[in-house]
C-alpha positions as CSV (number, residue, x, y, z in Angstrom):
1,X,0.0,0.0,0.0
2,X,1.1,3.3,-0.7
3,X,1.0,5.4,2.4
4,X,-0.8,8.7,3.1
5,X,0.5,11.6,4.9
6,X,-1.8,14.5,6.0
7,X,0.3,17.7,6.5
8,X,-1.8,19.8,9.2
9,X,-1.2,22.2,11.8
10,X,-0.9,20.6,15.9
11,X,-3.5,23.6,16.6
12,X,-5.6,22.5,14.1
13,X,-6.6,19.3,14.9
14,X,-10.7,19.9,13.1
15,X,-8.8,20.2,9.9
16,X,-6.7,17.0,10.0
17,X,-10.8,15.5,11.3
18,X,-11.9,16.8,8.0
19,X,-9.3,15.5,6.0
20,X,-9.7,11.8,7.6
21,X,-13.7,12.1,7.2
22,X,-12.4,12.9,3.3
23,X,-10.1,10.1,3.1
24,X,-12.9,7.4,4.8
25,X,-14.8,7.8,1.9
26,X,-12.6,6.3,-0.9
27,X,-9.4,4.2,2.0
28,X,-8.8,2.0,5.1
29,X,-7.7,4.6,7.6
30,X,-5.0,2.2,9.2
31,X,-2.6,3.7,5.9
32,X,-2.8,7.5,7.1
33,X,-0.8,9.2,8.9
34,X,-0.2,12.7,10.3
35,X,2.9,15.0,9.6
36,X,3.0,18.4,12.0
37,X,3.2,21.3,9.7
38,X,5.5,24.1,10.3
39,X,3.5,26.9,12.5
40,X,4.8,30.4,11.0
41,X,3.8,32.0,13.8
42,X,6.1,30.1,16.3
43,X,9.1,29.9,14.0
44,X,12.4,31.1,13.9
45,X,12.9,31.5,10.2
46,X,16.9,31.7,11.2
47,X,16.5,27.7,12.2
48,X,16.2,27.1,8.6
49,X,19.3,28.9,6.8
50,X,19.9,25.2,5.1
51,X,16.7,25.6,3.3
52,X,16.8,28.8,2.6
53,X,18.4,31.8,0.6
54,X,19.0,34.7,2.6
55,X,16.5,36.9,-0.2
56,X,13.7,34.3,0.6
57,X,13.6,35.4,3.9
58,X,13.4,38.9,2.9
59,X,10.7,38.3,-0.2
60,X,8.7,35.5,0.8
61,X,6.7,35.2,4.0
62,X,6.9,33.5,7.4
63,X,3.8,31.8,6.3
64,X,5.2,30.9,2.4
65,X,8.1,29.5,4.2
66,X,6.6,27.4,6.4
67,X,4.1,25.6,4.5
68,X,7.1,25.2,1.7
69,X,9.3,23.8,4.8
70,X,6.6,21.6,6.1
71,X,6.9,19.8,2.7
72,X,10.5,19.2,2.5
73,X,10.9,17.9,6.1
74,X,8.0,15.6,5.4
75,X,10.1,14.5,2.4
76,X,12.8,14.3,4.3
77,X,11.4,12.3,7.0
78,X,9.8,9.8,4.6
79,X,13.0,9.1,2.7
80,X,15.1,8.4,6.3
81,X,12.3,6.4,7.7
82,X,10.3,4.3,5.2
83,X,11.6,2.2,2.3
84,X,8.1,2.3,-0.2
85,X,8.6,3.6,-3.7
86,X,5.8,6.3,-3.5
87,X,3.9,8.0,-0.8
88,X,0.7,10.4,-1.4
89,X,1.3,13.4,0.4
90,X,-2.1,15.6,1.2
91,X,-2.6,19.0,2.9
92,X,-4.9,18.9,5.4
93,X,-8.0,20.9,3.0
94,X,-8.2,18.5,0.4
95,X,-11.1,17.5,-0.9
96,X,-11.9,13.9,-2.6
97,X,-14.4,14.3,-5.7
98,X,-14.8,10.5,-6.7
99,X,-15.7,7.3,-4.7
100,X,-13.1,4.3,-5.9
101,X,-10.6,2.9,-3.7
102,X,-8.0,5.1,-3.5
103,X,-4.7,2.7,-3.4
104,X,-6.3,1.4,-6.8
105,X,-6.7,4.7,-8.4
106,X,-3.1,5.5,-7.1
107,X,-1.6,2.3,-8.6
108,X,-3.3,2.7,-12.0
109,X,-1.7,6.4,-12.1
110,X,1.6,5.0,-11.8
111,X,1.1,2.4,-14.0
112,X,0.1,5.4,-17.0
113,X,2.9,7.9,-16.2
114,X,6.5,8.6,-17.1
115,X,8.6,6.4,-15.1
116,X,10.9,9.6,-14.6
117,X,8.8,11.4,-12.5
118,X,9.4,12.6,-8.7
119,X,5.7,14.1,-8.5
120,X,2.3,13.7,-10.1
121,X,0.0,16.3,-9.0
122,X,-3.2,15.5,-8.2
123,X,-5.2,18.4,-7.7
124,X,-6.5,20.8,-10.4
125,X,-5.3,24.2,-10.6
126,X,-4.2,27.0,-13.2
127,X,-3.8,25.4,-16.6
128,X,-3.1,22.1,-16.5
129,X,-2.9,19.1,-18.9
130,X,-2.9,15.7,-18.1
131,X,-0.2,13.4,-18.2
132,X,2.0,16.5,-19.7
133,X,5.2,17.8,-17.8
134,X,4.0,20.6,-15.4
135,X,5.3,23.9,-15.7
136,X,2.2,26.1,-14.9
137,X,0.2,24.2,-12.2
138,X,0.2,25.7,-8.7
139,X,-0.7,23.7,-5.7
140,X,0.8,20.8,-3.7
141,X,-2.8,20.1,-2.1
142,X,-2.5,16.5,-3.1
143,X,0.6,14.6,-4.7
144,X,2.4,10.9,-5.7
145,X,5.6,11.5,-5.2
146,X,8.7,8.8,-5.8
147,X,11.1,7.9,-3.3
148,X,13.9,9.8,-5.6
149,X,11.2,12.6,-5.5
150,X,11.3,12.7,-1.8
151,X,15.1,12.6,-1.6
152,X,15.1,15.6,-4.5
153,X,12.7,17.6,-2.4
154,X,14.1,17.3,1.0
155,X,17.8,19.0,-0.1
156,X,15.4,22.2,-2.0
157,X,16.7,25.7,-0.9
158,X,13.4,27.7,-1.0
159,X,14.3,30.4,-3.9
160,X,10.2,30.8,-5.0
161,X,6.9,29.8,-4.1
162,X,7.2,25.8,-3.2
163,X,4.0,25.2,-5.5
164,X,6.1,26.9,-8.7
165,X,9.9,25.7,-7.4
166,X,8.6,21.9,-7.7
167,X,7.7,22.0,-11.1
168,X,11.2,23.5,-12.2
169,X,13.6,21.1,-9.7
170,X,12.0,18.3,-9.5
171,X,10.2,16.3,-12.9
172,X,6.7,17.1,-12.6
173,X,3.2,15.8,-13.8
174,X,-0.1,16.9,-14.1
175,X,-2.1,14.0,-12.7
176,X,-5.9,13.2,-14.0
């Protein structure tokens, strides 16, 4: 099984609810798991110098940062601590518009993409065409991404917006 990780605030605890009520409808619950999210209000931005350029922390903000940080040290955490070839990695606001199994749908996905890929988004946003390398669609509300993809992502240095940065370091897909 491919496992699921919710990213979601400790102080938000209705959102990761909402996210589990989502993920009920379409998977066995025994697969999810939750990752804490970076809180930009508690952080100390100068923690993070290894992930960051010293202009992104003048440009971007506290909030950009940590929702861009939350995702690399879940990468990171997944590539020192599980050996599976793909994880799907979901903010906690996602919302599930179909009613297969999910691990089935995942599994067929891989099967009819690239082999090259680190990601394949699955949420729709901007303009977006599937199966086609990404270099326009915003979002990392719901992805596959490889174990190579995880290793990629956890050494990013946080030069733009996470959402835009993925699609130009890392090899990209727009899912279905």
């Amino acid at each position: 099984m491919i496992p699921i990780f919710i990213i979601n605030l400790e102080n938000h605890p209705e959102n990761y609810q909402r996210c589990l009520n989502e993920l009920k409808k379409v998977t066995d619950l025994n697969n999810v798991h939750r990752f804490n999210a970076i809180n930009a209000n508690s952080m100390d931005i100068n923690n993070y110098d290894n992930h960051l350029y010293y202009f992104s922390k003048k440009i971007y903000s506290k909030r950009l940062i940590a929702v861009a940080l939350s995702h690399i040290y879940l990468c990171k955490y997944l590539y020192e601590n599980y050996d599976n070839e793909y994880f799907l990695i979901c903010e906690d606001d996602i919302k599930i518009e179909f009613n297969d199994e999910l691990q089935k749908k995942l599994y067929k996905i891989i099967e009819e993409y690239p082999k090259d890929f680190d990601i394949i988004n699955l949420n729709w946003s901007c303009i977006c065409y599937e199966k086609k390398r990404s270099k326009d669609c915003r979002s990392a509300a719901c992805y596959l991404i490889s174990r190579k993809g995880c290793l990629k992502k956890s050494k990013l240095k946080i030069y733009n917006h996470i959402d835009i940065q993925r699609n130009i370091d890392l090899i990209t897909y727009t899912g279905p």
